[in-house]
N, C-alpha and C positions, 0 to 999 in steps of 0.2 A: 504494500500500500504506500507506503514510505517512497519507494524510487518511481511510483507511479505519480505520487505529486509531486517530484522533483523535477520530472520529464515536464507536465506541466508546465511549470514554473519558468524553466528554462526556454522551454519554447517560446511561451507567453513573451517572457524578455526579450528571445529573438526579432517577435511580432513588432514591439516598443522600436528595436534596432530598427527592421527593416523600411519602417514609414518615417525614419527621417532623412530618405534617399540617399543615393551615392556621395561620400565627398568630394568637390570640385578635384578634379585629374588635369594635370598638365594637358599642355594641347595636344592634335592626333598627329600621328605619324602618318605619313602617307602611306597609299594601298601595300608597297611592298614590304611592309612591317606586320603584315597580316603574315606573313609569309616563317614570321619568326617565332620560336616555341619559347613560353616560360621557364623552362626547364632550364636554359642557357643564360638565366640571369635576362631574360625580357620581359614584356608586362602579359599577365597572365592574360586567358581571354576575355573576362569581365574587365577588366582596366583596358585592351585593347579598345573594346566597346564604345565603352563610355570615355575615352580618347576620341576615338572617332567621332563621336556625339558631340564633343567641345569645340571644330574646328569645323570649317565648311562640309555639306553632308553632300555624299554621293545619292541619288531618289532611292537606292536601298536602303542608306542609313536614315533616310528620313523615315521611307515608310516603316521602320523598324520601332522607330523611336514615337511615332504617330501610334502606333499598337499599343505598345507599353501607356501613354499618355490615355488611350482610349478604356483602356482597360483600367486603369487605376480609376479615372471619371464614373467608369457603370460600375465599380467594384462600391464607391463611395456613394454612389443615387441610386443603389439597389438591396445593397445589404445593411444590416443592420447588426445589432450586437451580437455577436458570433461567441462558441465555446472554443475553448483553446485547443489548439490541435494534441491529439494522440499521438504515441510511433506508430501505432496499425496505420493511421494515416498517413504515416512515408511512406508506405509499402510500394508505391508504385513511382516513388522516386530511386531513379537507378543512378547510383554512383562513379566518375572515371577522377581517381586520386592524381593519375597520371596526366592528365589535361584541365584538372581543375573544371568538371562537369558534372551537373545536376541534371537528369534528363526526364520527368514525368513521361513515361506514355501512356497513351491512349487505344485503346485497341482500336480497330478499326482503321488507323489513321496511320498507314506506312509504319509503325512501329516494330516489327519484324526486320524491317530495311534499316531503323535506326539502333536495334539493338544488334544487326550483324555489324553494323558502324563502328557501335561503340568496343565491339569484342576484337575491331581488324584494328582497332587505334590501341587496346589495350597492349593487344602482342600476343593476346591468348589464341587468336585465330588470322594466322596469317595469311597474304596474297586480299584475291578479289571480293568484296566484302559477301557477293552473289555463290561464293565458292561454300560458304557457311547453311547449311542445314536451316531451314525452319524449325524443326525440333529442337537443335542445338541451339540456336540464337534461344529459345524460350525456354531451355533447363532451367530450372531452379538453380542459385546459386553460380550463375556463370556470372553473373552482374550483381554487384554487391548493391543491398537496397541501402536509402537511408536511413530505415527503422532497425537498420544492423546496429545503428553506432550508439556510443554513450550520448547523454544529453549535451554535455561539453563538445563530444566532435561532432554534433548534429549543428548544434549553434554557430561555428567554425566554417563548417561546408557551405555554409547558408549565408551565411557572412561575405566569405571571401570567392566562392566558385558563380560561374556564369550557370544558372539555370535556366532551362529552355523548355519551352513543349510544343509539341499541334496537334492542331484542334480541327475539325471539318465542320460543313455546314449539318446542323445535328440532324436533320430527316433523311436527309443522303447517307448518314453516316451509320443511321438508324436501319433504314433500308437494304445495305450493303451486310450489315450483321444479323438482318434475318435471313437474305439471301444465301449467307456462307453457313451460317448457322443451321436453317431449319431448310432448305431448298437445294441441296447441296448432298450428293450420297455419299463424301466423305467423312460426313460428319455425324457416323453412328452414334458415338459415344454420348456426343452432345446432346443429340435429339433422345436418344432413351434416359439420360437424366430429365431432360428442362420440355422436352415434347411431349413423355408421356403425361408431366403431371400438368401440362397445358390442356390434351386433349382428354383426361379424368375429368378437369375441371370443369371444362367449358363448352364440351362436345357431351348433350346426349346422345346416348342411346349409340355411344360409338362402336364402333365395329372394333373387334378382340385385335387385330394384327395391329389397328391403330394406337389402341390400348398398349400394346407390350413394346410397340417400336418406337411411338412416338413421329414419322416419318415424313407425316403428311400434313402437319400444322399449316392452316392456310394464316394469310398476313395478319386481318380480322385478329384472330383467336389472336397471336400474337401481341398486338398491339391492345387487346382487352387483358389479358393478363400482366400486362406491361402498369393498365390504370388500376387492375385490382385493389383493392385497401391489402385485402391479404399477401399479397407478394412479398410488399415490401414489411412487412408486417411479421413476416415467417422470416426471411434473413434478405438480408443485401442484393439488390441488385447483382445480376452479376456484371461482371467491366467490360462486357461487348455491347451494354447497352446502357449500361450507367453512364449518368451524368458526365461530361469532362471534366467539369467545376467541384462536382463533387468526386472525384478520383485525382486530382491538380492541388485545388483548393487554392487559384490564383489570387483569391481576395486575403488569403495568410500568408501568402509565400510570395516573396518577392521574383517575377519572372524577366528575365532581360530579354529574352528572346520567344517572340509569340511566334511561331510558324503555321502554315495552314495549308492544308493541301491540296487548295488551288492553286497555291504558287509553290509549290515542294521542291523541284529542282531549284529556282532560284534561292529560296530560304535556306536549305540544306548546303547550296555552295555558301554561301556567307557564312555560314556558322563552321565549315570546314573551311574556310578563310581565315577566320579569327581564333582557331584551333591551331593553327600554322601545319592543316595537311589540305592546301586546298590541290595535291593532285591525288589524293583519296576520293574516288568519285560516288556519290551517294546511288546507290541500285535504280537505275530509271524503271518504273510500274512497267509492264507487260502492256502491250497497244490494247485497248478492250478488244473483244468479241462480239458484241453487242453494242446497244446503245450507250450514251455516256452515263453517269452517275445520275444527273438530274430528269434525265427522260426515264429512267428506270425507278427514282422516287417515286416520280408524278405519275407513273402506269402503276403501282401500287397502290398511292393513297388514292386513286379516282373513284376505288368503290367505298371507302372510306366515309363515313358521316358527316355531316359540316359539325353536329353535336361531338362524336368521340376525334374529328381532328381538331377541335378547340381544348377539348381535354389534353388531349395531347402534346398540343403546342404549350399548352400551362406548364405540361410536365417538366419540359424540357427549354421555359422560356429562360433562364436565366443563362444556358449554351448560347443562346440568342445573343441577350443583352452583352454580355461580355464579351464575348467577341465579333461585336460587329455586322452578324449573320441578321438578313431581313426575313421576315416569313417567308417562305416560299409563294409564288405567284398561284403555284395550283391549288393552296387551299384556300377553302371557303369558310372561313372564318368570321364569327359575329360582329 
């Protein structure tokens, strides 16, 4: 009980630290000082950053600094008095001691591609960062979380390293994880956890093979068990469809770098710019098959309600406000 309100405590201080922003940094260096590691006595990549930010801005460093600014604004006109954060709640904060990196992911959103990143930059997995296994990028314990650390070196990484995350537009992002999730025949294991007791719940009179496999969840059922009181009620979301904001917790955690993945290639170079490996090339997505992200949302929610996609947008409104993101055009919202 005792180091649980120590963590607390600690954190909390952290919180007091992090809202009194960066201290003023000498001016930037120019572009090819991205190019140099802190390792050799140069400025790590949070100091490169915000060097950059002090001197005339390249439209990346603006738009970069325009996010941050954005997000502290809906972080401060949307939230209100919040509980101190937990360690469970680092859990999805991945640690690089070697680069001085914080990296929240997010399912859904290239995070496969940025934890093979973070394991080719480590040195645990060498050559093409594409060469690394999906399995292996998402072992447990290949990536040291932050809720590994004592309260002291939590407050320290938090302090001194550049942390970053991305985020997607959340209906697209929404959409893509049922599609992988429940539409998808690789994904047995999934669906006979979180399908069958979708289609127990929500489907009478279901048919026995639907009952034992789970296989055939249509969107609907999906997205009603999504607004259930009970879901969340019985345990947590799970993180392929959980909030950002709530698996981030950007209104706690000071982020310098908001990336999104509409612009992933260009975000991804910048941040392996200010890493000082920008010829580490981030894994380009696979061209679709299909339609893109947003015509695959909107063919989705079209049979969708105007009543349960307002529910919905509720759910999910504060992905919205913090980052940026408009309703989508397809829905019919009150």
């Amino acid at each position: 009980m005792g180091r649980r309100v120590l963590v607390a405590v600690c954190l909390g201080a952290t919180l007091l630290l992090l809202c009194t922003g960066p201290r003023a940094l000498r001016r930037a260096f120019d572009d090819r000082t991205l190019g140099s590691s802190w390792r050799r006595g140069m400025r790590s990549p949070r100091q490169l950053l915000y060097d950059l930010d002090q001197g005339p801005r390249s439209p990346l460093v603006e738009l970069h600094r325009q996010r941050r600014d954005l997000l502290r604004r809906a972080c401060s006109r949307h939230t209100r008095r919040q509980r101190l954060l937990r360690p469970e709640d680092l859990r999805h904060v991945l640690v690089d001691d070697a680069h001085g990196l914080l990296y929240c992911y997010v399912p859904k959103v290239a995070c496969t591609n940025w934890k093979r990143v973070l394991l080719a930059l480590s040195g645990r997995a060498h050559g093409d960062p594409r060469a690394i296994p999906a399995h292996e990028a998402h072992a447990p314990g290949r990536l040291p979380s932050l809720a590994d650390f004592s309260p002291a070196e939590i407050n320290r990484r938090l302090r001194d390293y550049l942390a970053f995350l991305f985020v997607r537009e959340p209906f697209e992002r929404l959409a893509s994880a049922y599609r992988n999730k429940f539409a998808r025949p690789y994904s047995e294991a999934f669906q006979r956890r979180y399908g069958t007791r979708i289609v127990r719940r929500l489907r009478p009179r279901a048919h026995p093979d639907a009952l034992a496999r789970g296989h055939d969840v249509r969107f609907a059922e999906f997205l009603a068990y999504l607004l259930d009181p009970r879901t969340r009620r019985d345990e947590p979301f799970n993180e392929h469809w959980e909030r950002a904001h709530a698996l981030c917790h950007p209104c706690r955690l000071r982020y310098d770098v908001v990336g999104k993945f509409e612009t992933l290639a260009d975000d991804a170079a910048f941040l392996l710019g200010l890493v000082g490996a920008p010829g580490l090339r981030f894994p380009a997505p696979p061209r679709p098959k299909a339609d893109p992200a947003r015509e695959q949302a909107a063919l989705l929610f079209q049979d969708i309600s105007p009543f349960y996609q307002q529910r919905l947008f509720d759910l999910y409104k504060m992905d919205f406000l913090l980052f940026n993101y408009s309703a989508p055009s397809y829905l019919r919202l009150s």
